[in-house]
C-alpha positions as CSV (number, residue, x, y, z in Angstrom):
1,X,62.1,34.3,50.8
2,X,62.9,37.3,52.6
3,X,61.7,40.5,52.7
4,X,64.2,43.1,50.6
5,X,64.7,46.4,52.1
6,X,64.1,48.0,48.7
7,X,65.4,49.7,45.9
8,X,64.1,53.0,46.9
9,X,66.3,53.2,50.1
10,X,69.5,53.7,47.7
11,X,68.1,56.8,46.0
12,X,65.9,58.2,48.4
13,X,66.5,62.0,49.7
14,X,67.8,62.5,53.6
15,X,65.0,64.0,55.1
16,X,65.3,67.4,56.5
17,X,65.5,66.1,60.2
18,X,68.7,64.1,58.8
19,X,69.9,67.4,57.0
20,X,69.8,69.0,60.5
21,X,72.1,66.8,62.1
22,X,75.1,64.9,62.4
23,X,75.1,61.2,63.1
24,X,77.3,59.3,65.1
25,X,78.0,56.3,64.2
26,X,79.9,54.0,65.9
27,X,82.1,51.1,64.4
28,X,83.7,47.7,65.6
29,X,85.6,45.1,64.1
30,X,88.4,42.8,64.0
31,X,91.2,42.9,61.2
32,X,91.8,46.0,59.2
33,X,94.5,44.1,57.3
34,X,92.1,41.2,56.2
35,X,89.0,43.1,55.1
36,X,87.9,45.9,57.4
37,X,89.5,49.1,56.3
38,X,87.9,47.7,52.7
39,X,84.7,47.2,54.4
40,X,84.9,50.1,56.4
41,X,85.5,52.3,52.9
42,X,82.9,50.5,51.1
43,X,80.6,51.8,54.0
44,X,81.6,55.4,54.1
45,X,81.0,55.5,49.8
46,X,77.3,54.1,50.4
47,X,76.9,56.7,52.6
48,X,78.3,59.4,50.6
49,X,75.7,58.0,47.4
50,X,72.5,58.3,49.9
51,X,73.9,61.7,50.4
52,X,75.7,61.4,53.8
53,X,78.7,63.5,54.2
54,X,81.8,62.9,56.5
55,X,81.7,66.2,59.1
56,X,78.0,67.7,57.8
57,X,76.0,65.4,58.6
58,X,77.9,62.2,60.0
59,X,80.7,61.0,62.0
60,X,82.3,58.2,63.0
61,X,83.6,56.4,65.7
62,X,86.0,54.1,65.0
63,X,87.2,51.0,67.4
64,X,89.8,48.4,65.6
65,X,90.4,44.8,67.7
66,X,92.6,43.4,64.5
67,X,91.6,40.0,66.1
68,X,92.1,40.3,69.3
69,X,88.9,38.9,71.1
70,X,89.2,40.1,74.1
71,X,90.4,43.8,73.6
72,X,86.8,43.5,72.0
73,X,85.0,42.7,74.3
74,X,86.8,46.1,76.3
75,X,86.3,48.3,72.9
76,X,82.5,47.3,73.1
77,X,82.3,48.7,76.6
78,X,84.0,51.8,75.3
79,X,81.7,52.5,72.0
80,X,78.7,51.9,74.0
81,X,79.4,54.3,76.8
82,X,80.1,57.0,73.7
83,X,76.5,56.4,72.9
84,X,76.5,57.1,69.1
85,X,73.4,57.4,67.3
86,X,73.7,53.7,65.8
87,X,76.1,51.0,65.7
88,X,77.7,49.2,62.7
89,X,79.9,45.9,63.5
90,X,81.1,42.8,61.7
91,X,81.8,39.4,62.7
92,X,82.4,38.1,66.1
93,X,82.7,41.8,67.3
94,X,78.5,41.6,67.0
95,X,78.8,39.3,70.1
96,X,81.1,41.9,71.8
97,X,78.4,44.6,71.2
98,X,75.5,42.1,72.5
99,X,77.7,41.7,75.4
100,X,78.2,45.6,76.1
101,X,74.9,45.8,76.4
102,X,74.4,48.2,73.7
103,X,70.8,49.9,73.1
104,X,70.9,51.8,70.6
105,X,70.4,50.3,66.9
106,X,73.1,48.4,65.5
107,X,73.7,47.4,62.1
108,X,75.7,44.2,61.6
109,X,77.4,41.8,58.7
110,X,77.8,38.5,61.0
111,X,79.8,35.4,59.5
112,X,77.4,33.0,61.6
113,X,73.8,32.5,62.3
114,X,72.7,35.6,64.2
115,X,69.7,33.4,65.6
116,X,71.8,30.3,66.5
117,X,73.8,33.4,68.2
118,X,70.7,34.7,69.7
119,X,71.1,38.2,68.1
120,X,68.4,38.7,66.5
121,X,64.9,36.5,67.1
122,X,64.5,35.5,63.3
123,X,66.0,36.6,59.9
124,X,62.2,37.5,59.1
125,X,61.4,39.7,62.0
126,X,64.6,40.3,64.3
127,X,62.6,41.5,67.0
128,X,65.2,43.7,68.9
129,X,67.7,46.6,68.1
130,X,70.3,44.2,66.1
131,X,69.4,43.6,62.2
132,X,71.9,43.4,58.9
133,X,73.5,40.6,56.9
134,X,74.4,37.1,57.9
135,X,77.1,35.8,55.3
136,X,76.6,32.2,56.0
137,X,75.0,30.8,53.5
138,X,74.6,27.5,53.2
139,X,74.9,26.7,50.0
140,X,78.7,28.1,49.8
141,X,79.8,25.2,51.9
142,X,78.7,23.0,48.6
143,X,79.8,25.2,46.3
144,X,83.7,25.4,47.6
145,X,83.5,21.7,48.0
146,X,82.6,21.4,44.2
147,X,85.1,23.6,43.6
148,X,88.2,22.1,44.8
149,X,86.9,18.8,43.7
150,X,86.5,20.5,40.0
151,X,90.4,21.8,40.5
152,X,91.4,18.6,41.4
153,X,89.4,15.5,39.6
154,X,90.9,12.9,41.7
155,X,90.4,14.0,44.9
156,X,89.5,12.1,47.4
157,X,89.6,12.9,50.8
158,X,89.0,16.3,52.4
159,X,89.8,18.3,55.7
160,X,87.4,20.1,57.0
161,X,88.4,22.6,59.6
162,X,86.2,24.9,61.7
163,X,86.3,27.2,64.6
164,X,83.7,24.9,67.2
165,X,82.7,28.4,68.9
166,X,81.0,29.9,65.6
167,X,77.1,30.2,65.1
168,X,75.7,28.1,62.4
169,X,79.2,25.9,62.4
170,X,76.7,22.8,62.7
171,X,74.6,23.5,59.7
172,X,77.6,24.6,57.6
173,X,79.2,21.1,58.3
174,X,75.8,19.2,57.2
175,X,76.1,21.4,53.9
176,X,79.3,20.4,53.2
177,X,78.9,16.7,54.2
178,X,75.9,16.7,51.9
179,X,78.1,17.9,49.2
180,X,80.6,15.9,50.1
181,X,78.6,12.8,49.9
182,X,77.4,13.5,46.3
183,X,81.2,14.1,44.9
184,X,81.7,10.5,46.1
185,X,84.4,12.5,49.0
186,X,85.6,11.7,52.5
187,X,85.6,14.5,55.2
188,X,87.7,14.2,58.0
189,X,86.5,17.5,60.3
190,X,88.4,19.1,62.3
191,X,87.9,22.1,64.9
192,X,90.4,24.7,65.2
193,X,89.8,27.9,67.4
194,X,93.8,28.6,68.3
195,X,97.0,28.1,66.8
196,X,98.0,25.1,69.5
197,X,94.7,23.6,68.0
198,X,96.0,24.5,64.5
199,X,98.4,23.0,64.6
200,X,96.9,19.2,66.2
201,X,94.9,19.5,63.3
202,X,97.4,19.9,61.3
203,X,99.2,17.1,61.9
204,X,96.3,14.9,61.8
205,X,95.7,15.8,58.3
206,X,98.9,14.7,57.7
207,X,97.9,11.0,59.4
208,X,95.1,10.9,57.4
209,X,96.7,11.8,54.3
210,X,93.7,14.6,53.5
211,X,94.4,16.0,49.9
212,X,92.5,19.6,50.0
213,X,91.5,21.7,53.1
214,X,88.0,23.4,53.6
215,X,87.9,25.8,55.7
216,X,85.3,27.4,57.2
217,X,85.6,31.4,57.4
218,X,85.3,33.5,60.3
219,X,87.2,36.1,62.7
220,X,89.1,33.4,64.5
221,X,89.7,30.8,61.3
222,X,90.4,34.0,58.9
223,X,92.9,35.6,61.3
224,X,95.2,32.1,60.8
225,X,95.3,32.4,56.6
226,X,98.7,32.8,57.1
227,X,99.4,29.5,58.9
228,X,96.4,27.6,56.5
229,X,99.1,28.8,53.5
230,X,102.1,28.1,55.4
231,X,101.0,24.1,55.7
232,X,99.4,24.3,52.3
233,X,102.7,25.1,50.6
234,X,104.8,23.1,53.0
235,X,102.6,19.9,52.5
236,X,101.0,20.3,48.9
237,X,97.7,20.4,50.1
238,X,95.2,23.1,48.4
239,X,92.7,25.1,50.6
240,X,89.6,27.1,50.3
241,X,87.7,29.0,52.1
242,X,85.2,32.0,52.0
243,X,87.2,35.3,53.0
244,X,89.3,37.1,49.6
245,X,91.6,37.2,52.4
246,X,91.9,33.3,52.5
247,X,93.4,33.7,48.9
248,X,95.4,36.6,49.1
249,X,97.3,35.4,52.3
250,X,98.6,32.9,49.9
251,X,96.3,30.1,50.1
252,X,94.8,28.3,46.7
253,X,91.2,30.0,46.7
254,X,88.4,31.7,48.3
255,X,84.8,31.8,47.5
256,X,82.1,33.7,49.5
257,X,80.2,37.3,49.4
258,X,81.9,40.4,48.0
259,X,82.1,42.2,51.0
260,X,82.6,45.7,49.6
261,X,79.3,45.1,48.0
262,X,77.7,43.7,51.3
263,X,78.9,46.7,53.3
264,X,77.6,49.1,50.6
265,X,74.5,47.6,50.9
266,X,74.3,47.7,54.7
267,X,74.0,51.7,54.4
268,X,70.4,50.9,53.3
269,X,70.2,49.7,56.8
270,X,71.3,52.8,58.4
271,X,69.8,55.4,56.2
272,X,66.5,54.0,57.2
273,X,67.0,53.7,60.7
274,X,68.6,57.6,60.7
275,X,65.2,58.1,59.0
276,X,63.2,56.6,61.7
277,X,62.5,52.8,61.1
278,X,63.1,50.3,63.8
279,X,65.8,47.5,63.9
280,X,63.5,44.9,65.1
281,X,61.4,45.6,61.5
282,X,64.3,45.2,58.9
283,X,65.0,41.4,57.9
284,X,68.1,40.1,58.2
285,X,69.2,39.5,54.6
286,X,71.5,37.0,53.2
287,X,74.3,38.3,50.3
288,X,73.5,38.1,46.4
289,X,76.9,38.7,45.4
290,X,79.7,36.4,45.5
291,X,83.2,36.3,44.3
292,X,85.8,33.8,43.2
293,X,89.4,34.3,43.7
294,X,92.2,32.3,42.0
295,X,96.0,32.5,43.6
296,X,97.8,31.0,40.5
297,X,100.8,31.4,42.3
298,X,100.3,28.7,44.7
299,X,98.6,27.0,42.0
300,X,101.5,26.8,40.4
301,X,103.5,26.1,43.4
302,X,101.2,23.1,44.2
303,X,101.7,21.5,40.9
304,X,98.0,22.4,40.7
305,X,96.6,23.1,36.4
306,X,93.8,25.2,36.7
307,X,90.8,23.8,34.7
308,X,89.6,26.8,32.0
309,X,86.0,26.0,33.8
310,X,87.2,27.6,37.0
311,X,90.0,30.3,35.3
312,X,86.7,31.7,33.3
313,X,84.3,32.2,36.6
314,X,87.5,33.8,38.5
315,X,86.4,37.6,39.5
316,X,90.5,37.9,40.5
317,X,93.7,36.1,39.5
318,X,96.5,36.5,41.4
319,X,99.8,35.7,39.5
């Protein structure tokens, strides 16, 4: 079980040395159309309930990739060099912030293992100047494979497609095999880290005849929604996978952390860090809220009914 950071951080006053001045903070990430201008406002109104103020007594600094990897890695280099008070970043951009060699705290909300990515030593005790949330959670790779199973009773063969570069891909995979195996379902996996390689896998879904697609979410996987939906419609075959963004790019479904909530709850993170505590002290925690999303167009599209089990659980329905 691991260590909360503690109800008291939310309400707790800025200290007087906080009152006195005005943090930088600096912020990377990829996509501002698939969640990060959400994430990023989520942020800022976390902030603004610990009593943080845009232009009193914080700033930021903000660096957008929109999914391009390597301008990153270059906007890492940049932020760095600007040497803000503290750091926040989200998904692979934490490797492009390793990589700058930044030393200054940094707050992150990682879509992989951030051991297995060697950015922090342990969720427990992180040991260095990286801490935050990791949104892999295991259990999520079970869940969307009950899921789609539960939409569709008769399914039974499954694709499952992964980017081969994330942390914690591995582990994710034996999840959902493990899942798999108890719904009496066949996986055919697949790896996926370009479009080219998009679309081979593509078309060996279609060879294998795979009824639904899992997918597992991250920068890379998450930045080709657009193509998952395109094949989905074009070929009947239903996907899910963990971003809202999955869902609202037109695919059947997502399932995974509510990120604004995530990213409010990262400013726990960085109010006591401004206060004085040490990156290498805060666990690394894991989300506690989730959300389902239901795109009934494409349900409808597909052919697919909608079982009243999984219409009832929905936290948004898109018609």
């Amino acid at each position: 079980m691991l260590m909360a950071l503690g109800a008291g951080a939310l309400v707790a006053p800025l200290s007087s040395f906080a009152q006195a001045k005005t943090f930088r903070i600096g912020w990377l990430a990829y996509g501002r159309s698939m969640v990060g201008s959400r994430a990023l406002d989520a942020l800022r109104d976390g902030l603004r309930e610990l009593g943080y103020a845009e232009g009193r007594n914080v700033s930021f600094i903000e660096r957008w990739s929109d999914a391009n990897f390597e301008e990153s890695d270059r906007l890492a280099v940049e932020l760095v060099r600007l040497n803000p008070d503290l750091i926040v970043t989200t998904s692979a951009a934490v490797l492009s912030v390793v990589r700058a060699g930044a030393t200054m705290p940094v707050v992150f909300a990682f879509s992989g293992d951030p051991v297995v990515a060697k950015i922090v030593e342990s969720f427990a005790r992180p040991g260095r100047n990286f801490t935050g949330m990791s949104f892999l959670s295991l259990e999520l790779a079970g869940k969307r494979m009950e899921l789609i199973k539960e939409m569709m009773p008769g399914l039974k063969r499954v694709a499952v497609i992964a980017n081969p570069q994330h942390p914690g891909r591995q582990a994710e995979l034996a999840a959902a095999q493990d899942a798999a195996l108890k719904l009496g379902l066949a996986i055919d996996y697949l790896e996926a880290r370009s479009a080219p390689e998009l679309d081979a896998a593509f078309a060996a879904m279609s060879k294998s005849r795979d009824e639904a697609i899992v997918v597992f979410p991250d920068a890379r996987t998450m930045s080709m929604s657009e193509q998952f939906a395109a094949f989905s419609l074009k070929s009947r075959i239903p996907a899910i996978s963990g971003w809202t963004y999955f869902a609202d790019s037109g695919n059947l479904m997502s399932y995974g952390p509510n990120f604004q909530e995530s990213f409010r709850h990262l400013t726990t993170y960085i109010d006591k860090i401004l206060k004085g505590a040490k990156p290498a002290d805060l666990p690394v925690e894991l989300p506690t809220k989730f959300e389902l999303v239901i795109n009934m167009k494409t349900a409808k599209t597909l052919g697919i009914k909608v079982p009243q089990s999984i219409l009832v659980r929905a936290d948004r329905v898109i018609e």
